[in-house]
N, C-alpha and C positions, 0 to 999 in steps of 0.2 A: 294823644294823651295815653290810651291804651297800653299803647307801645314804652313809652316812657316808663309808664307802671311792672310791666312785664319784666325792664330792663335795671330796673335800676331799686333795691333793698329797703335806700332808706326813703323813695318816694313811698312803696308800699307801706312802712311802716304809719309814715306819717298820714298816710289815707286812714289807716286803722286805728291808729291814735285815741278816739271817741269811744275805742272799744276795748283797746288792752290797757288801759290807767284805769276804768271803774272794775273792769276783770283782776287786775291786782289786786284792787283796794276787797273787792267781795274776797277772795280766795285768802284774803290775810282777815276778814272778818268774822267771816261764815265758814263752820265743815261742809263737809260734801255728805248731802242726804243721802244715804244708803239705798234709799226704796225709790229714787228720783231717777226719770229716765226721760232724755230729750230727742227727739229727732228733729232735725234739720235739712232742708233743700231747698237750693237757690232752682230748683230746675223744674218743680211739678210744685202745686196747691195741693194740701192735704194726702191724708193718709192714703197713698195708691201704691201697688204693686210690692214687693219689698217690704216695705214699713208697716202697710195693711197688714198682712200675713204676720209680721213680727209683732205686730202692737200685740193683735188677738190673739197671740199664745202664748206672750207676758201675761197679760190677763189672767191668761188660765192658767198659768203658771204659781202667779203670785197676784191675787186681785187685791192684796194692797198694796200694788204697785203704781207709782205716780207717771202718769204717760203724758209728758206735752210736746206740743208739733209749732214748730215755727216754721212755715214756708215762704213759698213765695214761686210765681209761675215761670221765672227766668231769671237767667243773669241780669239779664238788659232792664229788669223791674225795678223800678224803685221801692227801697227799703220800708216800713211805715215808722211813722217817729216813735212810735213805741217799742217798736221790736229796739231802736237803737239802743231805749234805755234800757228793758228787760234781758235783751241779750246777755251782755257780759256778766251776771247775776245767776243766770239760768245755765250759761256755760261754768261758771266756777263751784256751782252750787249741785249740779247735777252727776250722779253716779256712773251711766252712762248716755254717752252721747252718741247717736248714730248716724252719718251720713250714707247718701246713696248714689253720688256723684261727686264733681270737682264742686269742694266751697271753699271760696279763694279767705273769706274772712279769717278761717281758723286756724291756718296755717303756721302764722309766730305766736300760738300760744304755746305756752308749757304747762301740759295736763298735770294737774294736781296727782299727787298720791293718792292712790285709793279708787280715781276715776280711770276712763277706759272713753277710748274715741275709737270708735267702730268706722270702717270703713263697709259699708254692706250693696257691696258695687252692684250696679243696676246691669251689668250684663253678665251670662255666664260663659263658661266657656271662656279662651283664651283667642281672638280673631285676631282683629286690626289694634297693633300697638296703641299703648296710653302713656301716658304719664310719663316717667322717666324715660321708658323707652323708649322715645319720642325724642331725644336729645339728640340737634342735629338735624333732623327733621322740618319744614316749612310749620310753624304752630306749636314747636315743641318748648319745653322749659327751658331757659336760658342758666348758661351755668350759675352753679350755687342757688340754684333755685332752691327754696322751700317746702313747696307743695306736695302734699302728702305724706310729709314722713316723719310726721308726729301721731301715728297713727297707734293705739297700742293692737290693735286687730282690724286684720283687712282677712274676710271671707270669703270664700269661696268655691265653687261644684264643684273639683274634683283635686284630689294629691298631685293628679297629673301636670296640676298648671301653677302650683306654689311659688319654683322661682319664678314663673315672668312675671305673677305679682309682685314678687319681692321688689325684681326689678325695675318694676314699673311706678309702684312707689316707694322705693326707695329707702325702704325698710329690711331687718333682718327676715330669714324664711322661716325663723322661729315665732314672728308676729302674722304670720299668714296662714289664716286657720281654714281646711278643708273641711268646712261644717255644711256645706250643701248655698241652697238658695230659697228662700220661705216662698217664693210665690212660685216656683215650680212642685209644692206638693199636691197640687188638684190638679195636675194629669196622673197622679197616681191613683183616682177616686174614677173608676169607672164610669158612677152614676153624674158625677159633678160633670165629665166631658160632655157626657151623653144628653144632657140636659142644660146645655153652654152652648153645644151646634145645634142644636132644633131652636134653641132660641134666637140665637144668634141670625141663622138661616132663615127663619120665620120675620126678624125685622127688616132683613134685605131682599127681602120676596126672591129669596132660591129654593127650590123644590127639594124637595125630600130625594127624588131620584135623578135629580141631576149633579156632576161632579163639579165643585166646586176651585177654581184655580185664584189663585191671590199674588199678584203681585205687591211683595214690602222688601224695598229695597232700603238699604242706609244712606243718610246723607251725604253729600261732597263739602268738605272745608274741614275745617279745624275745631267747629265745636257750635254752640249754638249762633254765636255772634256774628258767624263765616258760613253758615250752612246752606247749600245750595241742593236742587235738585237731582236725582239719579237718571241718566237718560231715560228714555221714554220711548214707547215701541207703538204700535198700531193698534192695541187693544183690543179696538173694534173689529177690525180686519182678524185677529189672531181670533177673536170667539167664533165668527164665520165662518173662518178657516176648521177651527174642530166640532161644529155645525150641532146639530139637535143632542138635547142629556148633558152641556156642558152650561156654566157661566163662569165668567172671568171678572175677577174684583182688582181693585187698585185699592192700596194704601201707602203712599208716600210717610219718611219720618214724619214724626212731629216737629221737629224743627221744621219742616218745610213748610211753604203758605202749598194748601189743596191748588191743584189744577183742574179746570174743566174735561172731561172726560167724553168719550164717543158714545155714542148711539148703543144702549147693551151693555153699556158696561157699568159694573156693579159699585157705588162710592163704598169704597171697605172703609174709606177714614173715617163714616160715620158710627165704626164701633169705636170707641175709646179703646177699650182694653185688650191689649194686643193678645194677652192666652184665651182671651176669647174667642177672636178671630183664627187664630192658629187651632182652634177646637172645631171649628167649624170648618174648616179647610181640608180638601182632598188632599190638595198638590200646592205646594207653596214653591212661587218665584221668587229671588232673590238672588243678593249679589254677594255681600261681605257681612251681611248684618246678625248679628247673634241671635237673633232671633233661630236660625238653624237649631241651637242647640239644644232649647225648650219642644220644637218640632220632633226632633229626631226623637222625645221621648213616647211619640204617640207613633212610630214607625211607618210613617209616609213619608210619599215620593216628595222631593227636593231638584228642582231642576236654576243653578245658576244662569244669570243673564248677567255676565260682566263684558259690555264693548269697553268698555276703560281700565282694561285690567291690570296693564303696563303703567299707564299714569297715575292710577290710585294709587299701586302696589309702589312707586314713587317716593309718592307724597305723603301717605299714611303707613305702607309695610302691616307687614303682617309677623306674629309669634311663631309661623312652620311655613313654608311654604305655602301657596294656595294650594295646589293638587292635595294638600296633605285634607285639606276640610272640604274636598268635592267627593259626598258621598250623594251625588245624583249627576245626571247631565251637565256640563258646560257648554253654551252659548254663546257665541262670542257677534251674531250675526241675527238680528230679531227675523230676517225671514225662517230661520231654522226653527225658530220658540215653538210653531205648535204642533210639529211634530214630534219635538222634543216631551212636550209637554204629553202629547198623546201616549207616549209610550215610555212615561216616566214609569220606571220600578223601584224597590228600594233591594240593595245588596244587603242583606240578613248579615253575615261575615264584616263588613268594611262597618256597619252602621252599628253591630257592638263593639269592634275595634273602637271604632269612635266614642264611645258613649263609655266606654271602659277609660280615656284617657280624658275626656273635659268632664266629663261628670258620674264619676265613681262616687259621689256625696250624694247626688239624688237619687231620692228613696221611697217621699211623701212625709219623711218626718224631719226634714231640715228645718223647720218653725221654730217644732218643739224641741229641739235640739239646741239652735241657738239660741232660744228666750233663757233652757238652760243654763247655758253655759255661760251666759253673758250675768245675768241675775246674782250666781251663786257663785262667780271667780273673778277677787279685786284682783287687781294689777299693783303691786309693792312698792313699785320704783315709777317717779314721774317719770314722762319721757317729753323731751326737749324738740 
């Protein structure tokens, strides 16, 4: 059925139906509150990452600013009967509206005059192709697709990566604003870091003087519904192998269900909040996952582990080359991981080259920046 929906205009419409007839009827009844500001995610519960950071410097921005949250933990959730009715109401009625992933519902609306649908993408930097990019692709949009390009602002770390937003949803590069990432400005708070890994460290009983390694790889498929595991390496063996002063954590995506883990090795997925554990982190494993790019802001070592490199690079591609985003070791062979890991360094040269072209916006004041700019600048012309 899925597939049928993907493929076919007026099945989507008519799924949505329940949603854009009371959305008309509000937008032809009601103006659009000024001080009214919605976020929306089919992908997380409540205000985390992104939207946290954004709500609390509206706030402070404008504390009579009206802030409501409609979630939900997954695509695969069901809706509650109340959201159905409130939605289209809260969508026609609201100044701005912010997403922070793919929401398939809002796609055939037409944003009112005067409002603004933020697109406040939950990863930084520029990796593994999304959205339009993805045309072509196994999981990509099917022609004439919709999604996302009714957007009037898609945000983003750095000037450097503007068009592959554009292209990726599908919008002009005059609606893709390089205003940074709200939940990357507490790596610019020394005391916040500092006080995120002792804590951090202190719930996963890792010592003060041991180095701490983290394996957080990205998922395989196509998005939460398709998501599979990253291969898996010895863990146990690999923390052995670099012997006394080290531990080794694992954090699979959150899409992914936890695996049971070896002897020694640390459940990292028991922190939630991924800039916490990256705070806490000597040396981060990884493969394609953006995660690199909030890291590279605290200047540690980065050592990839891609055996699928060929296949992912496939099936998902990437915005540059891979070489172009290995500013540490590549891996391609988990017997090599812990030496690799042992004498991970970071290139000073390669690693502001990098941070110069994905995240020229991060600063520590991307919040307040964009609570700015979103607050105090309508949009004059719907967009379709």
């Amino acid at each position: 059925m899925r597939q049928w929906l993907r493929k076919s205009r007026i099945l989507r419409s008519i799924r949505f139906l329940p949603y854009y007839l009371p959305y008309a009827a509000w937008a032809t009844l009601k103006p659009v509150k000024t001080n009214r500001v919605l976020f929306l995610s089919d992908s997380h519960d409540g205000f985390v990452g992104n939207m946290g950071f954004l709500r609390d410097a509206m706030v402070r921005a404008d504390p009579s600013v009206e802030i409501i949250g409609v979630f939900k933990p997954s695509l695969a959730s069901r809706r509650p009967l109340r959201d159905v009715f409130r939605l289209p109401m809260l969508i026609a009625t609201s100044a701005v509206i912010v997403l922070d992933d793919f929401y398939p519902l809002i796609y055939r609306f037409r944003i009112r005059r005067g409002a603004r649908l933020v697109q406040l993408w939950h990863a930084a930097g520029a990796f593994k192709q999304v959205g339009h990019s993805r045309a072509g692709l196994p999981g990509g949009p099917t022609r004439g697709s919709e999604i996302h390009r009714n957007y009037t602002d898609a945000i983003v770390s750095s000037s450097g990566i503007v068009d592959d937003y554009a292209e990726a949803f599908g919008i002009p590069a005059e609606r893709v604003r390089p205003w940074g990432m709200p939940r990357s400005d507490v790596f610019f708070d020394a005391d916040a870091v500092a006080s995120a890994r002792a804590r951090v460290r202190r719930e996963l009983g890792v010592g003060d003087d041991e180095r701490f390694v983290v394996y957080a790889p990205t998922f395989r498929g196509n998005g939460q519904r398709s998501a599979t595991a990253a291969p898996d390496a010895d863990w146990a063996g690999i923390a052995d192998a670099l012997g006394a002063g080290w531990r080794v954590g694992v954090r699979q995506h959150p899409f992914v269900a936890r695996r049971a883990l070896g002897a020694g090795v640390v459940d990292a997925a028991a922190v939630p909040d991924m800039n916490d554990l990256l705070m806490a982190a000597d040396v981060l494993v990884t493969d394609y996952s953006s995660s690199i790019f909030e890291f590279a802001l605290l200047r540690r070592p980065v050592v990839f582990y891609t055996p699928d490199l060929e296949e992912y690079e496939a099936a998902r591609s990437f915005y540059r080359p891979f070489d172009h985003y290995a500013i540490g070791p590549v891996v391609r062979d988990a017997k090599d991981l812990a030496a690799a890991i042992a004498t991970a360094d970071v290139d000073d040269a390669r690693l502001d080259a990098f941070l110069d072209e994905f995240a020229d916006a991060l600063d520590g004041r991307s919040s307040d920046r964009i609570a700015g700019e979103l607050l105090r600048v309508p949009v004059t012309e719907p967009v379709s």
